[in-house]
C-alpha positions in Angstrom: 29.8 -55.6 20.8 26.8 -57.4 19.6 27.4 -60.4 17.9 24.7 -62.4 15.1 25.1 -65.5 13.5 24.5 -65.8 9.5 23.0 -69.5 9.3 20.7 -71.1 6.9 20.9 -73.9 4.4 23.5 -73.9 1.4 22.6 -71.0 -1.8 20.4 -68.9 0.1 22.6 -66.1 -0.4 24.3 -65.9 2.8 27.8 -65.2 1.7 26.5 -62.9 -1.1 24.6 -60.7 2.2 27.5 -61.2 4.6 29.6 -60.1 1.8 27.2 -56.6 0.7 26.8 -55.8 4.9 30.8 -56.2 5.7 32.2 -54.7 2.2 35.6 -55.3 3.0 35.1 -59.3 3.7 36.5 -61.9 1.6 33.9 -64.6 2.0 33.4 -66.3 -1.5 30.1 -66.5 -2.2 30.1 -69.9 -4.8 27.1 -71.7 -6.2 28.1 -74.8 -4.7 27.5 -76.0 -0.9 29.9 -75.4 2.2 32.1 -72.7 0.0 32.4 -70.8 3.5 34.8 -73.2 5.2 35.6 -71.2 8.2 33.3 -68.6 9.8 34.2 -65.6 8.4 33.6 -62.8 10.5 33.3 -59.2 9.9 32.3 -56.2 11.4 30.2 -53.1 10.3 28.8 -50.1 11.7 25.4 -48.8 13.1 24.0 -46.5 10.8 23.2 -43.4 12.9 22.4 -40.5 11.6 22.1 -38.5 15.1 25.8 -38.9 15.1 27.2 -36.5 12.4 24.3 -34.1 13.7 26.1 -34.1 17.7 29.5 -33.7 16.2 28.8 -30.6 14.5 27.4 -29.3 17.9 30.4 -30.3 19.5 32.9 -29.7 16.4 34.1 -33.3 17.3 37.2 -34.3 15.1 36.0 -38.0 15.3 33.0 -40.1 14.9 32.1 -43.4 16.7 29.4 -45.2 15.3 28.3 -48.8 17.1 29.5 -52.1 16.1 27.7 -55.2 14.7 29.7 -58.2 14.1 28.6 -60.6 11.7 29.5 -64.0 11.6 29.1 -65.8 8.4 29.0 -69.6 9.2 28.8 -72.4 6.1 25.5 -74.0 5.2 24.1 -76.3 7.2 22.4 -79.3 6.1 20.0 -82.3 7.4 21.8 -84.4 10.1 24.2 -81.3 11.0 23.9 -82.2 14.5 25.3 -85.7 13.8 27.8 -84.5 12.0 26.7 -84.5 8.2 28.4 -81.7 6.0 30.3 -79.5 8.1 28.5 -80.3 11.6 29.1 -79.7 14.8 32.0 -77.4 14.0 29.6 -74.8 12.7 27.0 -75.2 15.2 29.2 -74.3 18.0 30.2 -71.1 16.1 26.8 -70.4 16.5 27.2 -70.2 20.6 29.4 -67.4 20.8 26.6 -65.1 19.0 23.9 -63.1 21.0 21.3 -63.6 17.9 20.9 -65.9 14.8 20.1 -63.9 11.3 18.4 -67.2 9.3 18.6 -66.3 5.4 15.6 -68.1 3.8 16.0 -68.2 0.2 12.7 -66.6 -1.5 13.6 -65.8 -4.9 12.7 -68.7 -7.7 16.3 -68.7 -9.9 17.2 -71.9 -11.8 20.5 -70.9 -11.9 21.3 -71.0 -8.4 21.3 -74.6 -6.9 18.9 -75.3 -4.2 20.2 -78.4 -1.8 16.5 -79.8 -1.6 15.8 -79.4 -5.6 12.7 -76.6 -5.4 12.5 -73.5 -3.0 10.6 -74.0 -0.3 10.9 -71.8 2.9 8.9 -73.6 5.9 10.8 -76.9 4.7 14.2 -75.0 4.7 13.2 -73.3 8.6 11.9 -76.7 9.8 15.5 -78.2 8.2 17.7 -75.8 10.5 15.5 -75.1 13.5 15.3 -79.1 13.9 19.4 -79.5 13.5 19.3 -76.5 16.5 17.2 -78.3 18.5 18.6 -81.9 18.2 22.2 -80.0 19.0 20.2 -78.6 22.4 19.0 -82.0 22.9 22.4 -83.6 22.8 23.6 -80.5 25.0 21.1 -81.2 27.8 21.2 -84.9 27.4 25.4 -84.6 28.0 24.5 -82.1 31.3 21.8 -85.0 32.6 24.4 -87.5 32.3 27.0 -85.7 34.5 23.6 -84.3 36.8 22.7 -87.9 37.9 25.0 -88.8 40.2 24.9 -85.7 41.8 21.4 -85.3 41.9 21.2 -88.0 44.5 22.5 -86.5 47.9 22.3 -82.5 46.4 19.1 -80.7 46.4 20.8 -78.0 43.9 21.3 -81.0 41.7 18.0 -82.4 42.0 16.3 -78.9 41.1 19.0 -78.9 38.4 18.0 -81.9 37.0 14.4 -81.3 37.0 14.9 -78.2 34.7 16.9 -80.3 32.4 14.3 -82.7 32.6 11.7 -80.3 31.4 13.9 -79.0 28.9 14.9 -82.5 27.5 11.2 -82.9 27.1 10.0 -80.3 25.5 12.8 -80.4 22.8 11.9 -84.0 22.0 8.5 -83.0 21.2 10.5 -80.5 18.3 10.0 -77.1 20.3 12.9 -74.5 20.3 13.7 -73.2 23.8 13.0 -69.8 23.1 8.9 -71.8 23.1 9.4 -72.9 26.3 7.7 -71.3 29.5 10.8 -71.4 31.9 10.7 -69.5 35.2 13.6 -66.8 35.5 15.4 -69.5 38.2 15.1 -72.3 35.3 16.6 -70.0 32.7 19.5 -69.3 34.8 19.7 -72.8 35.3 19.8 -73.9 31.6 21.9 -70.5 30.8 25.8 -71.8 30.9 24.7 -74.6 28.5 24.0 -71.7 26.0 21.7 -73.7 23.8 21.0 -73.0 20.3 17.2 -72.7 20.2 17.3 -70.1 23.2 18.9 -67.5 21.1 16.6 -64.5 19.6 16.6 -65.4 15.4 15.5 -63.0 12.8 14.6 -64.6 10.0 16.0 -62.4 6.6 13.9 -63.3 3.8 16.4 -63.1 0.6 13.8 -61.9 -2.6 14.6 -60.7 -5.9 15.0 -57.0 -6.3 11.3 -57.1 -7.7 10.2 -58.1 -4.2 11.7 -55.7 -1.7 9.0 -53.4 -1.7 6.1 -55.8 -1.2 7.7 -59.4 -0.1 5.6 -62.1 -2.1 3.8 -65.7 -1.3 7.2 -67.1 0.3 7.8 -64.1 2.5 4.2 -64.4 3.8 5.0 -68.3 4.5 8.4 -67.3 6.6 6.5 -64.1 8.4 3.4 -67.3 9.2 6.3 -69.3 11.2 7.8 -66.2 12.7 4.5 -64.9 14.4 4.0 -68.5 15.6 8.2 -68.0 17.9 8.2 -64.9 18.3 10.6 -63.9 16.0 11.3 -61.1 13.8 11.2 -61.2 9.8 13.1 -58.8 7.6 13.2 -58.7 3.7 16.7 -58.4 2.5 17.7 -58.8 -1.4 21.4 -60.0 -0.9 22.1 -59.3 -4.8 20.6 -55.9 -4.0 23.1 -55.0 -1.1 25.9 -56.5 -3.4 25.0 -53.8 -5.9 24.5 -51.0 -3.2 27.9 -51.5 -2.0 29.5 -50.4 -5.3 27.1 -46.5 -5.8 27.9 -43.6 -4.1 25.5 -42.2 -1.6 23.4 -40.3 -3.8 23.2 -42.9 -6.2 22.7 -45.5 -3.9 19.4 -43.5 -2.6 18.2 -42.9 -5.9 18.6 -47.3 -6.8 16.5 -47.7 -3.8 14.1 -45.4 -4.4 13.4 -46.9 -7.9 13.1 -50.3 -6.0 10.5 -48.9 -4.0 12.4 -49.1 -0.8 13.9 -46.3 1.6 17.0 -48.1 2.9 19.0 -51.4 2.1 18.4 -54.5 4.4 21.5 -53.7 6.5 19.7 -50.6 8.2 16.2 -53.3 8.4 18.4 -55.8 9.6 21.0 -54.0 12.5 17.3 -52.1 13.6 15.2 -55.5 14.2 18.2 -56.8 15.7 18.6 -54.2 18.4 15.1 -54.4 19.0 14.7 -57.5 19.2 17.7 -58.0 21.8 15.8 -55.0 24.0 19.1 -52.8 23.2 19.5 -49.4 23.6 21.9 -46.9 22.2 23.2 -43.2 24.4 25.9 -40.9 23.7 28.6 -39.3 24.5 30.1 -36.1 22.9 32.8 -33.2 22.9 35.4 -31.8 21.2 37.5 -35.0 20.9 34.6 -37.3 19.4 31.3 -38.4 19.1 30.3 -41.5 19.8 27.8 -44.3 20.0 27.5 -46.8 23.3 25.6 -49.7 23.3 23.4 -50.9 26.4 20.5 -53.3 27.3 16.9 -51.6 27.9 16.9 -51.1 31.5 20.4 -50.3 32.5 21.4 -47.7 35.0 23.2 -44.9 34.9 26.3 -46.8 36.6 26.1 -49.8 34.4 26.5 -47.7 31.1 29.1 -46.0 32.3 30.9 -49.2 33.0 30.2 -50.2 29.3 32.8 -47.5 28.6 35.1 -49.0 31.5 34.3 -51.0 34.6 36.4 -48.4 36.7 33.6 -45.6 35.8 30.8 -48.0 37.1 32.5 -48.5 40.3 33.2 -44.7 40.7 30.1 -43.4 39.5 29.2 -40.0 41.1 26.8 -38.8 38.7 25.8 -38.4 34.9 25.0 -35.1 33.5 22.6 -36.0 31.1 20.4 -34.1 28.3 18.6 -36.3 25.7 18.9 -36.0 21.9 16.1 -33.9 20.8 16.4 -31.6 23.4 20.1 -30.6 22.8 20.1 -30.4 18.9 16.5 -27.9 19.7 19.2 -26.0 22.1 21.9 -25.8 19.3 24.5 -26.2 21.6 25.2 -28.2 25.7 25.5 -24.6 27.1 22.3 -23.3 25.4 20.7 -27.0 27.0 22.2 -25.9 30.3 20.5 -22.2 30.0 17.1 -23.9 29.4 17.9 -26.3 32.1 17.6 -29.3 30.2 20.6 -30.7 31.3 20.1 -32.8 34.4 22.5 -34.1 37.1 21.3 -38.1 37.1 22.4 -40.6 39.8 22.9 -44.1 40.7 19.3 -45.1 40.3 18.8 -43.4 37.2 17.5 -45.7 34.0 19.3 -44.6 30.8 16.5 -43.7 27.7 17.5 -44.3 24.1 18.9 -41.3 22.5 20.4 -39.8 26.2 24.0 -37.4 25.8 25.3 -37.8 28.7 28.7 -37.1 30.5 29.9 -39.4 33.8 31.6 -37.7 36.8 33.5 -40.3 38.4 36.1 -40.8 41.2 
């Protein structure tokens, strides 16, 4: 299951969007600093809507969308990585996820606090990305140490400590690692340290409900730092999604369209995610249910069936395979079959987004 991280500075609105995006989740969302004392965690499904269309081609009884989990971790503030506020305990929450969602506050409301006195969203990046880095550079710095001695009768740990080197470097001069040009050996190198800065972030730029359609000047500023890492900006209204939660469906369309908006951040945000991490979603479905499976872009036939168990990667025979559009055009697998539109896929085969497939195993 994929995993993000909900970090930014305190009253940016990350408990009131970790609250909309897991409904059921008790996080308070306070106007005071470090209300979330332990990460709260909660998890939520993909919206799909190819799913409700398979299982009325294959009368499924159940539907399985994909999971997101979200883990809501407490503000963090200047000197984190030395401990100040809630510290190191948060940071290393941060090192189980497989992406960082950074809420950037860019809504002007002088009711709602903000920990540096004005709103000001390339102060509040630089304020985070720097406590991320200096956590790296402590990380590295602790691996060197224990390298050294090593280093000096092992070529492994002489290459090993070059890397580190180069790391150690490049985060002094303030750059994340995700900006550093590593080879594929160095990255496999630095990868058991799992550091901070390496992780894919998506910045979500929290805005009034005036600005979800269009952003404004403090979007543009977040979306100026994200084009220089490579990262991904989304515009999410957390007081928005808090209201969203509470309409039906047809009313909750009908909000957004007055907005000016077709969907709430949560579809924006679970979309950039996947794409950003290169994932890739395939299907399976039959009487008993329809369901969702998550992979990496790239995987073969074999390794996506062994998502579902490792046993069906090991015993792969084939994967009967027909993709998305192709079946609902067919109306039904035996129509696809008819058409021949249903292939028989082997070990080599690399799986495409949207693929139904079934695995013959041993």
């Amino acid at each position: 299951m994929l995993r993000a991280g909900i970090v930014g500075l305190p009253n940016v609105g990350k408990s009131t969007l970790f609250n909309a995006v897991v409904a059921n989740a008790k996080a308070e969302a306070a106007n005071f600093p470090f209300c979330t004392i332990e990460p709260n965690v909660g998890i939520v499904s993909v919206p799909d809507e190819r799913l409700e269309v398979l299982a009325k081609i294959s009368s499924a009884k159940q539907i399985v969308p994909a999971r997101v989990e979200f883990v809501d971790i407490a503000g963090l503030v200047k000197g984190a990585s030395k401990g100040e506020g809630l510290g190191n305990q948060f940071l290393s929450n941060i090192r189980e996820t497989d992406a960082i969602v950074h809420v950037v506050r860019c809504f002007d409301n002088d009711d709602v606090i903000h920990v540096s006195g004005s709103v000001g969203p390339a102060r509040d990046i630089e304020v985070i990305n720097l406590e991320l880095i200096l956590a790296d550079l402590s990380q590295v710095e602790r691996r060197m140490d224990r390298t050294r001695k090593q280093a000096r009768a092992n070529k492994d740990a002489q290459y090993e400590m070059s890397v580190l080197e180069k790391v150690a470097a490049e985060l002094n001069e303030g750059k994340s690692v995700r900006q550093i040009e590593l080879t594929e050996e160095e990255a496999e190198i630095i990868k058991p340290l799992t550091l901070l800065s390496a992780k894919s972030i998506i910045y979500a730029a929290n805005v009034s409900e005036d600005d979800l359609a269009t952003g404004n000047e403090y979007v543009e500023e977040v979306r100026k730092i994200a084009s220089q890492e490579n990262a991904q900006v989304v515009i999410v209204s957390a007081q928005v999604e808090s209201e969203l939660v509470e309409l039906s469906e047809e009313e909750r369309l009908d909000f957004l369209e007055s907005l000016g908006v077709k969907e709430g951040g949560l579809k924006s945000l679970i979309r950039a995610t996947y794409d950003l991490l290169g994932l890739r979603t395939y299907f399976t479905s039959g009487e008993k249910e329809t369901r969702a499976w998550t992979i990496k872009a790239g995987m073969s036939a074999p390794q996506a069936a062994g998502v579902i168990h490792s046993d069906f990667e090991k015993g792969f025979i084939r994967a009967e395979t027909v993709s998305y559009n192709d079946l609902v055009s067919s109306g039904s697998l035996a129509s696809a079959k008819e058409k021949g539109l249903v292939r028989a896929e082997g070990k080599n085969y690399i799986v495409k987004e949207g693929d139904v497939m079934l695995f013959l195993t041993n």
